[in-house]
C-alpha positions as CSV (number, residue, x, y, z in Angstrom):
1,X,-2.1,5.0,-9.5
2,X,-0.5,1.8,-11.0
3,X,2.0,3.2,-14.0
4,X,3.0,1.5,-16.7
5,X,7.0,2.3,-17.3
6,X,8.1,-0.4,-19.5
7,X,6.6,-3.5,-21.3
8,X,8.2,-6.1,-23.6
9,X,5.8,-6.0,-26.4
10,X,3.0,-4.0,-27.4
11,X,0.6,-7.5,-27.8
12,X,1.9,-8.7,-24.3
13,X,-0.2,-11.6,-22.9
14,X,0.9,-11.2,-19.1
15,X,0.7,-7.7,-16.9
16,X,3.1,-7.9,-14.3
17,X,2.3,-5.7,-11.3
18,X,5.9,-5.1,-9.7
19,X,8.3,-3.3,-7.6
20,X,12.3,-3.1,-7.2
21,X,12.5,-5.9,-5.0
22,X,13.2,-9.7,-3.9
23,X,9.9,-10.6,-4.4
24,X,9.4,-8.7,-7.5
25,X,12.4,-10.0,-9.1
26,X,11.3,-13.9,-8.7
27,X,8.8,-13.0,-11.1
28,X,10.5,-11.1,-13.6
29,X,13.5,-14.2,-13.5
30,X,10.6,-16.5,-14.3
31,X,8.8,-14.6,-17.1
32,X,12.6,-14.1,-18.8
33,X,13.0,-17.7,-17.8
34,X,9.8,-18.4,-20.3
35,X,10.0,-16.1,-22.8
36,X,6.9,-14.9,-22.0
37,X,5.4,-11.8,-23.6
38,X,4.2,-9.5,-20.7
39,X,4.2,-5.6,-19.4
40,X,5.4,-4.3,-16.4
41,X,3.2,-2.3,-14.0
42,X,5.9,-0.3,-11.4
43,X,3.5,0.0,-8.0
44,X,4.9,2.6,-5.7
45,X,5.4,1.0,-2.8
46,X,6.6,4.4,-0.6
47,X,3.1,6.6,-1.9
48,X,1.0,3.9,-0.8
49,X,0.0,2.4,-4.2
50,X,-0.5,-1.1,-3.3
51,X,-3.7,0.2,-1.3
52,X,-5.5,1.1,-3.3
53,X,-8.6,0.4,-4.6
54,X,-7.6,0.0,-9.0
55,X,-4.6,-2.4,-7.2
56,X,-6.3,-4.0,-4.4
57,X,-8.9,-5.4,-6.6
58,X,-6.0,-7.4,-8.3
59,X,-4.5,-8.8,-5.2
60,X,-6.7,-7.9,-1.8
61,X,-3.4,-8.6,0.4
62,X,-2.3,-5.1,-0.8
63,X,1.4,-6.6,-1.8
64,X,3.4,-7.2,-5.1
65,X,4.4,-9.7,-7.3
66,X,1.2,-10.1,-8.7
67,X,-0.1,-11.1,-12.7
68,X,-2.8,-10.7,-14.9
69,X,-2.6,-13.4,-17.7
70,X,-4.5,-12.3,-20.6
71,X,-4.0,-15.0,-22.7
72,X,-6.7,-17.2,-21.7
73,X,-10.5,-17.1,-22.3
74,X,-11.2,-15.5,-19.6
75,X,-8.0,-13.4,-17.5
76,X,-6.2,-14.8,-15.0
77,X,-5.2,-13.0,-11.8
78,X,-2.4,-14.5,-9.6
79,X,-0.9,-13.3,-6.4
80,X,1.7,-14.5,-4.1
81,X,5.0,-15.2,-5.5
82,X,4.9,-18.8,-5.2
83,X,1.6,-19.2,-6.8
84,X,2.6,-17.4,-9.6
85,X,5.8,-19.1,-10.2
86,X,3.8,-22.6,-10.1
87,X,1.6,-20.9,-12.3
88,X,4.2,-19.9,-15.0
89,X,6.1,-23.2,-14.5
90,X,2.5,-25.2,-15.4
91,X,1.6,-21.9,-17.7
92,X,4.9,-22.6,-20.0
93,X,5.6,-26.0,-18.8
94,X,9.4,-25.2,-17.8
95,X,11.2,-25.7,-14.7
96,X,9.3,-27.7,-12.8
97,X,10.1,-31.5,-12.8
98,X,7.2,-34.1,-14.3
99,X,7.6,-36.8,-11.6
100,X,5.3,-36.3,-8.2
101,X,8.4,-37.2,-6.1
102,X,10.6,-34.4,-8.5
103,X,7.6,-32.2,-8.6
104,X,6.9,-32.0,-4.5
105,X,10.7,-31.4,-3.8
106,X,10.3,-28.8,-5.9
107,X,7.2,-27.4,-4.3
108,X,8.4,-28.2,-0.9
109,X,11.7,-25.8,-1.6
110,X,9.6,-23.0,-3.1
111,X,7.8,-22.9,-0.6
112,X,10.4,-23.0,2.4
113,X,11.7,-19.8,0.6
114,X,8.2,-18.0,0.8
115,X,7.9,-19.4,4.4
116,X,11.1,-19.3,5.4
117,X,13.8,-17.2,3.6
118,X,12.1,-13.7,2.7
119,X,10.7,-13.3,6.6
120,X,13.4,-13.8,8.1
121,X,15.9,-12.6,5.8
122,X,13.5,-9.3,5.9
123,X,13.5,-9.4,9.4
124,X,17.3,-9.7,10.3
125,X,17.6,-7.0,7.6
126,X,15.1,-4.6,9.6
127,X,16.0,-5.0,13.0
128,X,19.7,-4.6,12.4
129,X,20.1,-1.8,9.3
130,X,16.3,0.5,9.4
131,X,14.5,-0.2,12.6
132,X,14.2,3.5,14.4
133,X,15.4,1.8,17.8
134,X,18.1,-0.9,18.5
135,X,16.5,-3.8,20.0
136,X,19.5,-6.3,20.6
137,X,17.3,-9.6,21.0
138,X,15.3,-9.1,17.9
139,X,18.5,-8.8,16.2
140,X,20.5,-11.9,17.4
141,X,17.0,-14.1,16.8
142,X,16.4,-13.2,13.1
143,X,20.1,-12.8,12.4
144,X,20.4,-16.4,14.1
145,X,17.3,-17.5,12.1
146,X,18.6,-16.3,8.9
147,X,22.2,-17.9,9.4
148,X,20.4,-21.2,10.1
149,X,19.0,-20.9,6.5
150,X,21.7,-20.5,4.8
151,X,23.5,-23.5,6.7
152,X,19.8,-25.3,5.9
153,X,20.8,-24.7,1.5
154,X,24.4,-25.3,2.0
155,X,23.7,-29.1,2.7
156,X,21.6,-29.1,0.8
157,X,23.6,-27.9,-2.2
158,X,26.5,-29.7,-0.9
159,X,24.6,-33.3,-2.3
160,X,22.6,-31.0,-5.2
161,X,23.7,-28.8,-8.3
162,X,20.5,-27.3,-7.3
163,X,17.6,-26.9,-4.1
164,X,15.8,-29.2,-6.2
165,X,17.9,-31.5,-8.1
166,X,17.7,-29.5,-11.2
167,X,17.0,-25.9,-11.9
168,X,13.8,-24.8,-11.2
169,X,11.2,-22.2,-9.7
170,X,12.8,-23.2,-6.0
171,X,16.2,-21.6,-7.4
172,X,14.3,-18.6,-8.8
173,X,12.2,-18.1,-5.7
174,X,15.7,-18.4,-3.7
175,X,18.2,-16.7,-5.9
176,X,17.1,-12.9,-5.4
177,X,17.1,-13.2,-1.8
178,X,20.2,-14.9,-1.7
179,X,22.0,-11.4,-3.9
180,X,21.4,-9.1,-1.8
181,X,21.8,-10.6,1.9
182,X,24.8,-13.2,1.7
183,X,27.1,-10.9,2.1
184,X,25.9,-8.7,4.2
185,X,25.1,-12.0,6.1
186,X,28.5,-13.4,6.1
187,X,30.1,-9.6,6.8
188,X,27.8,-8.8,9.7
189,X,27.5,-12.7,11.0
190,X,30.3,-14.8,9.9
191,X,30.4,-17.2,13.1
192,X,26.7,-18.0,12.6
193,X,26.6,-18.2,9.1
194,X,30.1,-20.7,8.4
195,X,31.7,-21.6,5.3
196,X,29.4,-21.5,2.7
197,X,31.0,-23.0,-0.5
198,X,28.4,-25.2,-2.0
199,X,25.7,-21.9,-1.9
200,X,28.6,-19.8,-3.5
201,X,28.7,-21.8,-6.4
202,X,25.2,-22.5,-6.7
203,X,25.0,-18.4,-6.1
204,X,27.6,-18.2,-9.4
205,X,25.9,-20.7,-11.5
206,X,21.7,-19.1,-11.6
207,X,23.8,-16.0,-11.9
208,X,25.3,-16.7,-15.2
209,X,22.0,-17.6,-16.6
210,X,20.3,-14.4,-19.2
211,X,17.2,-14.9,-18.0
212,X,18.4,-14.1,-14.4
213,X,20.7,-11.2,-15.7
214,X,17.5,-9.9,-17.7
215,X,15.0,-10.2,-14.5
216,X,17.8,-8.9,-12.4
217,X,17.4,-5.7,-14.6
218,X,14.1,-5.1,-13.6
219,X,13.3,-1.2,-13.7
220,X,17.0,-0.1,-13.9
């Protein structure tokens, strides 16, 4: 069953089905971010949890981050990190730019994190620290992959403060990700990944942020 271990509030508008993780921390980042009222839902993740039927009627893929926004006429369920940080960000109308060129960067580097980032970051992590057997090309492609990414934000980064121009749900989607591979990344890969000043700084910057320290907390 889906347990609830802590909430912020006993009137909370938003449940917020989570788990220790990347993907789980986005979301709790953004709903610090917007001082949202909401509870948090811990899904096991190693008894199975996520399958079953309570939970897979809130999101059918079987996976966390996922939200329930009560605060509407009727409730509002959204799953898939990105959605439900373009949610939030139109929800609370925060950190997501008002111009169509501002707001498609935005979108566009949100999305390269979802599409991009978290599979191969999760892969490179797999194949070369849990998978039961060593298989050398799997780990040179995703470790390659991921390396290429990084290289991919430190140009960018190197012309922006941040992915987007200013701070936004593409630097949330990014930033938990980024904590808890870059170096293991630069230890385990340093010819492949390079110098990496401008995503160091950027990296120091989100961090200093109490909404990211207080989603970074998540279940500790």
């Amino acid at each position: 069953m889906v347990a609830l271990e802590s909430h912020e509030g006993e009137d909370a508008m938003i449940d917020f089905y989570a788990a220790r993780s990347p993907n789980g921390r986005k979301i709790s980042i953004m709903l610090e971010e917007c001082e949202a009222a909401y509870r948090v839902h811990f899904v096991n993740l190693e008894q199975g949890e996520q399958f079953k039927p309570e939970f897979r009627r809130i999101n059918p893929n079987s996976k966390i981050p996922a939200i329930i926004d009560n605060g509407t006429d009727t409730p509002v369920t959204v799953f898939e990190s990105a959605s439900i940080l373009i949610y939030l960000a139109e929800k609370f109308d925060r950190l997501m730019p008002r111009t169509p060129a501002g707001r498609a960067e935005c979108i566009s580097w949100t999305v390269w994190q979802v599409a991009n980032v978290g599979p191969m970051f999760g892969q490179s992590h797999h194949f070369r620290s849990t998978a039961p057997e060593k298989c050398p090309y799997a780990i040179t492609r995703f470790s390659k992959e991921a390396a290429r990414l990084v290289r991919v934000m430190e140009r960018q980064l190197r012309e922006k403060a941040f992915l987007a121009g200013e701070y936004s749900i593409a630097d949330i989607a990014v930033y938990p990700w980024i904590r808890v591979a870059l170096d293991s990344m630069a230890r385990n890969t340093p010819d492949l990944v390079g110098e990496t000043p401008n995503v160091r700084r950027w990296f120091a910057e989100v961090g200093e942020r109490p909404a990211v320290q207080r989603g970074l907390a998540l279940g500790r």
